[in-house]
BALOBA-1460 file (C-alpha; in Angstrom, 3 decimals):
// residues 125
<rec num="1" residu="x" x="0.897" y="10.594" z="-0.349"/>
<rec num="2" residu="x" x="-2.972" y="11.166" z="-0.372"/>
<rec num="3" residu="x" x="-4.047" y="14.593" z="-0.147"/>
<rec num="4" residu="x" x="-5.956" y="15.879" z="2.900"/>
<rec num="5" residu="x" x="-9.721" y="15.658" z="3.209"/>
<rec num="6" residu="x" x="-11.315" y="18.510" z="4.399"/>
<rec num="7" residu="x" x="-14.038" y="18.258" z="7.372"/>
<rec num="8" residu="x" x="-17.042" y="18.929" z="6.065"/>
<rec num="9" residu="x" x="-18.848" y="21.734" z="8.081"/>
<rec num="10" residu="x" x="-22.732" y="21.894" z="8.372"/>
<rec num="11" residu="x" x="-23.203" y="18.310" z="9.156"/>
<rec num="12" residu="x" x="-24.712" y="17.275" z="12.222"/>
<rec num="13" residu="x" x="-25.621" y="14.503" z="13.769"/>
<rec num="14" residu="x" x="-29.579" y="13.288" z="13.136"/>
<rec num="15" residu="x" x="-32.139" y="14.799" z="15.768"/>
<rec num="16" residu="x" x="-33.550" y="12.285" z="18.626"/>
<rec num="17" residu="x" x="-37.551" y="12.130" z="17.427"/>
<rec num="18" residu="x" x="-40.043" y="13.791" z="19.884"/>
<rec num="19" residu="x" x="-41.590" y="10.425" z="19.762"/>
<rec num="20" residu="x" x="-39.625" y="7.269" z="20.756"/>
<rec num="21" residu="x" x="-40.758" y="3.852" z="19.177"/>
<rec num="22" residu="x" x="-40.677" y="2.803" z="22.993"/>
<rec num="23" residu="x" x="-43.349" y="5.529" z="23.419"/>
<rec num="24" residu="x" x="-45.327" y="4.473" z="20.419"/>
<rec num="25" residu="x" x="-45.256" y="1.009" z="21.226"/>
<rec num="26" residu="x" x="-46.610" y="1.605" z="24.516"/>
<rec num="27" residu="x" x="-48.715" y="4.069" z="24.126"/>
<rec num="28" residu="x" x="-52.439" y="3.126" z="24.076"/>
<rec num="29" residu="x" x="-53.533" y="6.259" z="21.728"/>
<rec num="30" residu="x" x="-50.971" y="4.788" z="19.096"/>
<rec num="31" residu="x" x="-49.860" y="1.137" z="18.868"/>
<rec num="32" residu="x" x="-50.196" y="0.210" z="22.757"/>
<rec num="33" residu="x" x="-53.100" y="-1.734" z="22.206"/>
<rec num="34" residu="x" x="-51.626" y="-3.891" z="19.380"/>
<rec num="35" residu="x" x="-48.314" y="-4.363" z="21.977"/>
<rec num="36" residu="x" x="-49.795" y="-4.855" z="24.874"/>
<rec num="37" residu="x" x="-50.188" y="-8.190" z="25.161"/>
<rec num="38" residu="x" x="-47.139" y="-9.771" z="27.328"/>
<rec num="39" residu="x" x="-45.892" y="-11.864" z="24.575"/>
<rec num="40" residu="x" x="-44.684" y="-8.435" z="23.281"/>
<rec num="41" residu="x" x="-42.465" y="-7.767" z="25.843"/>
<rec num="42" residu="x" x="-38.935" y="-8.799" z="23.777"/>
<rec num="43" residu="x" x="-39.524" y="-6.537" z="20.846"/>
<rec num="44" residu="x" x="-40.548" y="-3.934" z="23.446"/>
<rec num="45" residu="x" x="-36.823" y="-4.493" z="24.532"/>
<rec num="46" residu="x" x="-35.655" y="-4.198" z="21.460"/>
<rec num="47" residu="x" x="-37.250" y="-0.943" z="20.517"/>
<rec num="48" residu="x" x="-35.723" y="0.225" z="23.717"/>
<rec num="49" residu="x" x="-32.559" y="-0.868" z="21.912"/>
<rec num="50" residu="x" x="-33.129" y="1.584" z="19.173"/>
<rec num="51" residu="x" x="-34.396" y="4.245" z="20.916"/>
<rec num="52" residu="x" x="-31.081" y="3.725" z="23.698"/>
<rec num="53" residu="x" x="-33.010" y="3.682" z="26.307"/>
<rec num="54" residu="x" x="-31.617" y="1.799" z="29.390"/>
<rec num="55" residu="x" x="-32.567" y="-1.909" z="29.676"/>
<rec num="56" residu="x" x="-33.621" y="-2.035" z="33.519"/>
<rec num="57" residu="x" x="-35.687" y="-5.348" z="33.974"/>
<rec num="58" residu="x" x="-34.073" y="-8.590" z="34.816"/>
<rec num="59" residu="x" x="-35.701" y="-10.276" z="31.789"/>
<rec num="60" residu="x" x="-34.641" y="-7.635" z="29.153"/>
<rec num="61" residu="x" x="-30.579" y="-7.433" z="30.505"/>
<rec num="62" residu="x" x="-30.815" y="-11.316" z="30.287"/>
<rec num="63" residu="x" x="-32.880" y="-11.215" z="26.394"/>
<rec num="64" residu="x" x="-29.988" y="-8.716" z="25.697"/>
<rec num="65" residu="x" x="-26.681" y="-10.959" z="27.060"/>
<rec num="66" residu="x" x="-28.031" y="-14.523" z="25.738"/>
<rec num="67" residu="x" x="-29.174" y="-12.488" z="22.089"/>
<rec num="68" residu="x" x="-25.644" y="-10.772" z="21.683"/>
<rec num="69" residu="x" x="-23.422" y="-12.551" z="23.467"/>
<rec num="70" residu="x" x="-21.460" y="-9.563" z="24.899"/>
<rec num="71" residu="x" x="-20.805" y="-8.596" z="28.461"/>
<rec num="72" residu="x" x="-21.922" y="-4.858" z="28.250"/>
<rec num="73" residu="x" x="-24.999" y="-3.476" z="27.772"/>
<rec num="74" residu="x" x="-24.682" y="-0.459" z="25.363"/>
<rec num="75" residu="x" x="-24.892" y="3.357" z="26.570"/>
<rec num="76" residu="x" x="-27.016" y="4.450" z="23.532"/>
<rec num="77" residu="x" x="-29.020" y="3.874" z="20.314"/>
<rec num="78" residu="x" x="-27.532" y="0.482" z="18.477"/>
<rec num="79" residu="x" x="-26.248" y="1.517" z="15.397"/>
<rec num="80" residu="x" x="-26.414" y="-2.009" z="13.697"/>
<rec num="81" residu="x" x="-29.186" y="-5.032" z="14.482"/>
<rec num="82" residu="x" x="-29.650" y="-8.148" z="12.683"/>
<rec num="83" residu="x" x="-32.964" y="-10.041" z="14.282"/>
<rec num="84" residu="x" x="-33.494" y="-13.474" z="13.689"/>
<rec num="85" residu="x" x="-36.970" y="-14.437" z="14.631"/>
<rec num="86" residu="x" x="-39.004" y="-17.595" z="13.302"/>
<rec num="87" residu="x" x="-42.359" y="-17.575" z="12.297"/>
<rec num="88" residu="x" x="-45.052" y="-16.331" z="13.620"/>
<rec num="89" residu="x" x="-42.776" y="-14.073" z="16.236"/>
<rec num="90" residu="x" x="-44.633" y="-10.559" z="15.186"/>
<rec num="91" residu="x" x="-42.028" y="-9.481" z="12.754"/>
<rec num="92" residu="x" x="-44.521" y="-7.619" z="10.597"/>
<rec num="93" residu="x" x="-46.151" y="-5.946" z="13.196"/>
<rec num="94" residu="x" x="-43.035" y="-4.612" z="14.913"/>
<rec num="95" residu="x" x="-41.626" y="-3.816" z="11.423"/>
<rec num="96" residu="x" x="-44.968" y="-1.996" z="10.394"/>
<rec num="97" residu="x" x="-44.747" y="-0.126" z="13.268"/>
<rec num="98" residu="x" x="-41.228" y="0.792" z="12.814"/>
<rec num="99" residu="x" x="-42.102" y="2.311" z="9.077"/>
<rec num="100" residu="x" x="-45.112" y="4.085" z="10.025"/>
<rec num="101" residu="x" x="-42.901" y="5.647" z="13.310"/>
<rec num="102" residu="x" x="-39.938" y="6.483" z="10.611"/>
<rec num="103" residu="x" x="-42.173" y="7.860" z="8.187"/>
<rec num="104" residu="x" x="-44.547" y="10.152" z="10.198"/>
<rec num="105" residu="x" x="-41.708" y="11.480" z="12.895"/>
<rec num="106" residu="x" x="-39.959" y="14.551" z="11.022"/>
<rec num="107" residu="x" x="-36.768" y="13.417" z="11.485"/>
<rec num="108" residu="x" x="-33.641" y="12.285" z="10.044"/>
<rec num="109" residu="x" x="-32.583" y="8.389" z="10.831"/>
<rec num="110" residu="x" x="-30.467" y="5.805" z="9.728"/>
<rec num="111" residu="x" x="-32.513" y="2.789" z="10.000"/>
<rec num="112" residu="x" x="-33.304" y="0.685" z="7.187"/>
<rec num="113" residu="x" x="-35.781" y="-2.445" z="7.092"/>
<rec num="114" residu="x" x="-33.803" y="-4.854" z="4.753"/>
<rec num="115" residu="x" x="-35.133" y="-8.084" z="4.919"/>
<rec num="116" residu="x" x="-33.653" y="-11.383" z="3.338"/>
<rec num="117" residu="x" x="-34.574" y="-12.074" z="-0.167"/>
<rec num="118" residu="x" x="-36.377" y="-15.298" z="-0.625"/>
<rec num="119" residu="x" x="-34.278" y="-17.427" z="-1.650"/>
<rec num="120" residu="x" x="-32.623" y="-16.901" z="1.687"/>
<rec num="121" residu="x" x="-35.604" y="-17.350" z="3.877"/>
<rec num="122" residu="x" x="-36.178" y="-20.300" z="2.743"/>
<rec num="123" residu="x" x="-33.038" y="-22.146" z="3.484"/>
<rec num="124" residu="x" x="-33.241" y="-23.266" z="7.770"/>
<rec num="125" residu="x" x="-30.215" y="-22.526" z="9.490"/>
């Protein structure tokens, strides 16, 4: 028989930032001039996503149904999200901005930019 863990007290779970990424993203002191253009609009969606904020246009319930294939949207922050985008989709800019929000926000978060290794981008699915 396995002996009993204790809970480990003091832990909490990490602070919401001050600062969404949806804020950040659409904020024209910040990055809302570099996503501003319309063509932005899906990884506007998907910062809302991360930040769990309600999805409440047509367009970004639909992006989030045909994307995940599931029949609820979610009630908060994502905890997992694999993106497949092709080229020239703005992955580096929506990435960059991720890093510079995770770095300069004082706060404890789980998300991790892990993209494929080479070899692996290479190959087309």
């Amino acid at each position: 028989m396995a002996p009993k863990r204790k809970p480990v007290r003091g832990l909490k779970k990490p602070a919401a930032p001050d600062i969404t990424l949806t804020h950040v993203m659409s904020d024209p002191a910040l990055f809302g001039k570099v996503f501003a253009s319309p063509s932005f609009w899906t990884w506007r969606t998907v910062a809302k996503l991360i930040d769990g904020i309600p999805l409440t246009e047509k367009r970004e319930i639909d992006l989030y149904f045909q994307c995940t294939g599931r029949s609820k949207l979610p009630t908060g922050p994502v905890r997992r999200m694999f993106i497949l985008a092709g080229r020239r989709a703005g992955k580096d800019r929506f990435e960059s901005a991720i890093a510079v929000w995770l770095h300069v926000l004082p706060f404890p978060a789980a998300i991790r930019l892990a993209p494929a290794p080479l070899s692996r981008r290479r190959r087309v699915l």
